[in-house]
N, C-alpha and C positions, 0 to 999 in steps of 0.2 A: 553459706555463700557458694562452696562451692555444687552442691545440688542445683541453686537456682542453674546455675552456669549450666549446668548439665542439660538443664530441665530446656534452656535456651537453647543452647546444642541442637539438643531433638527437634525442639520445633522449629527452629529454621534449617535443617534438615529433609524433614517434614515437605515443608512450604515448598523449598526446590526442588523435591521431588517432583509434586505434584504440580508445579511449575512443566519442569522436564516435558511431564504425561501430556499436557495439552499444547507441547511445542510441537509441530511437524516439520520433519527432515524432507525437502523430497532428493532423489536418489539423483548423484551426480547425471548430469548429458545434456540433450540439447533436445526441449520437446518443441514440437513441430509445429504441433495442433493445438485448438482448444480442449479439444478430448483429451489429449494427453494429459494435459495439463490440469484437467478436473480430476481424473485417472491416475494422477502423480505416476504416469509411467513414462518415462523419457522413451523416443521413438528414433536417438540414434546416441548411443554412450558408446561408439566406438574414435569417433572425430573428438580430436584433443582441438583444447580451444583457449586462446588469451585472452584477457578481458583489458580494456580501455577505460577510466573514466574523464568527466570532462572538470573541467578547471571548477564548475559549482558544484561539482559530486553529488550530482543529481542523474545524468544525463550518462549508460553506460554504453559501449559497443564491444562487440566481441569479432576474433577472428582465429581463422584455421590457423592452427598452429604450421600445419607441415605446408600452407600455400600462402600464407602471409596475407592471403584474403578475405573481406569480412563477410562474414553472415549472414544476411540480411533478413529473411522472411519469416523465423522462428520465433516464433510465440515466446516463448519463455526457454532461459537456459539457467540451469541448477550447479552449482561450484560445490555442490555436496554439502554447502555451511548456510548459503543465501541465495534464494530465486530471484530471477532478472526477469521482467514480463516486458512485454512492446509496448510499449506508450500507445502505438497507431492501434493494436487491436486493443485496445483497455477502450479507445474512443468505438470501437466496435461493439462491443460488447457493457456500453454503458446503460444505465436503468433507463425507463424512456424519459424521466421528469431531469434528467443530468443533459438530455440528447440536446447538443445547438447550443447549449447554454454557455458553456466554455471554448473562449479561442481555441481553433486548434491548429497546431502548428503540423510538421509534416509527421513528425510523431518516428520518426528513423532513426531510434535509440531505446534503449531497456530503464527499468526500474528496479534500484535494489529494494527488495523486501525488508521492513523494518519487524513485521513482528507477522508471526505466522502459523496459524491458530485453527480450530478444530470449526469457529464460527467463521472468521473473516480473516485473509491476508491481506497486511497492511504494509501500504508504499506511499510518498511526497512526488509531488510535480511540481512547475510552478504552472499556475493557469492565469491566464485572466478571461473574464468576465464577456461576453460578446457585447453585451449593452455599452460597459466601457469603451468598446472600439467604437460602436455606432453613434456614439452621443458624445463622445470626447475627441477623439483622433488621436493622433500618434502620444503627445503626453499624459494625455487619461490611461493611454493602455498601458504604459510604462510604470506610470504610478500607481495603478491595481494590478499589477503582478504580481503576486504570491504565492507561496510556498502554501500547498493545499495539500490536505488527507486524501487518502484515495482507500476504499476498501473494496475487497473482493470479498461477495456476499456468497458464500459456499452454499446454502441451502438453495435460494433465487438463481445461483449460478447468473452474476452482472456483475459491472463493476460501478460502484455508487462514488463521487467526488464531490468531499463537503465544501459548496460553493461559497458558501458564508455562515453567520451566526442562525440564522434563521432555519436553514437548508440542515444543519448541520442538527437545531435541536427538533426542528421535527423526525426526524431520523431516530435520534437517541427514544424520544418519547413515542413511537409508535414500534419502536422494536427490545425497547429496553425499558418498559416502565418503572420497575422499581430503581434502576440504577437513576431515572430522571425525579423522584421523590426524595431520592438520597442526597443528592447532587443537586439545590435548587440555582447554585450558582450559572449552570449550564442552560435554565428553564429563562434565567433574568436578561440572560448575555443579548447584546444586540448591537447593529453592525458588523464588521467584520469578524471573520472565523479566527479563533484560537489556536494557531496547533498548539499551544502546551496543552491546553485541557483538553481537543482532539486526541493527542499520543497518550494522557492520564486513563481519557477512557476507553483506547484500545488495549491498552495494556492492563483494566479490569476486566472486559468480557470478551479477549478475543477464542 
């Protein structure tokens, strides 16, 4: 008995570790740029800085600590634990088949990092849909608002937002195949996006 125990010890041990390995830290500050930001080099870590969230803990802001004033035009800001990125340049820097397709609001707020990874960093928004606005009006828009994936594809360097069940398993299958053989539940799904089985499968390949 008490061997098994051992033999469990190690291997979940083990597993954290190698967990640990493919987690990325980037280094406290405030990066400016996109480059920086691909660069994990922050381009001002001397400006101490407080952060804001909003009542849906989605939506963050930050501000100068010694001027009580905020931020605004920085890309992303790192608290040493979790990266914050601009909603408005994520809509910059989105894939071109993501481009028009989601509402966009004025995007004058951060996103915290959920999981953040050696393949993709991963953040939630809520979006909705532009066809929703053009064909429903103000209750259609309302009622397709959701809480959506967002990942930042580190190889492609874009940021891809799974719009729906559809959007989300062509993605998995042309970038993940064996994870989509494994997984036929993801291949069947249809309608609306999942974030539970979205965050399942960030959290196996990121």
């Amino acid at each position: 008995m008490i061997k098994k125990m051992l033999w469990l010890f190690v291997f979940i041990s083990a597993y954290t570790q190698a967990q640990e390995k493919e987690s990325i830290t980037y280094p406290k500050g405030i990066y400016e740029t996109f480059e920086a930001y691909q660069k994990q080099e922050p381009t001002d870590v001397k400006t101490e800085f407080t952060t804001k969230m909003s009542k849906d803990s989605i939506k963050y802001r930050f501000y100068n600590t010694a001027t009580e004033k905020r931020i605004r035009k920085a890309f992303a800001f790192s608290d040493g634990t979790h990266l914050y990125v601009s909603a408005k340049y994520i809509y910059k820097h989105l894939n071109r088949k993501d481009s028009g397709k989601q509402l966009k609001d004025d995007g004058n707020y951060h996103l915290k990092s959920h999981k953040i990874g050696t393949h993709y960093h991963y953040f939630e928004n809520y979006y909705t849909s532009t066809a929703a606005v053009i064909w429903g009006g103000a209750i259609a828009t309302a009622a397709a608002r959701r809480v959506k994936g967002v990942v930042y594809d580190v190889a492609h360097k874009e940021f891809n937002i799974f719009r729906n069940a559809k959007d989300f398993k062509r993605f998995v299958n042309e970038n993940h195949k064996t994870y989509a053989e494994n997984h036929p539940e993801i291949m069947s799904k249809k309608g609306t996006e999942d974030i539970k089985m979205i965050r399942s499968f960030v959290a196996g390949v990121y």
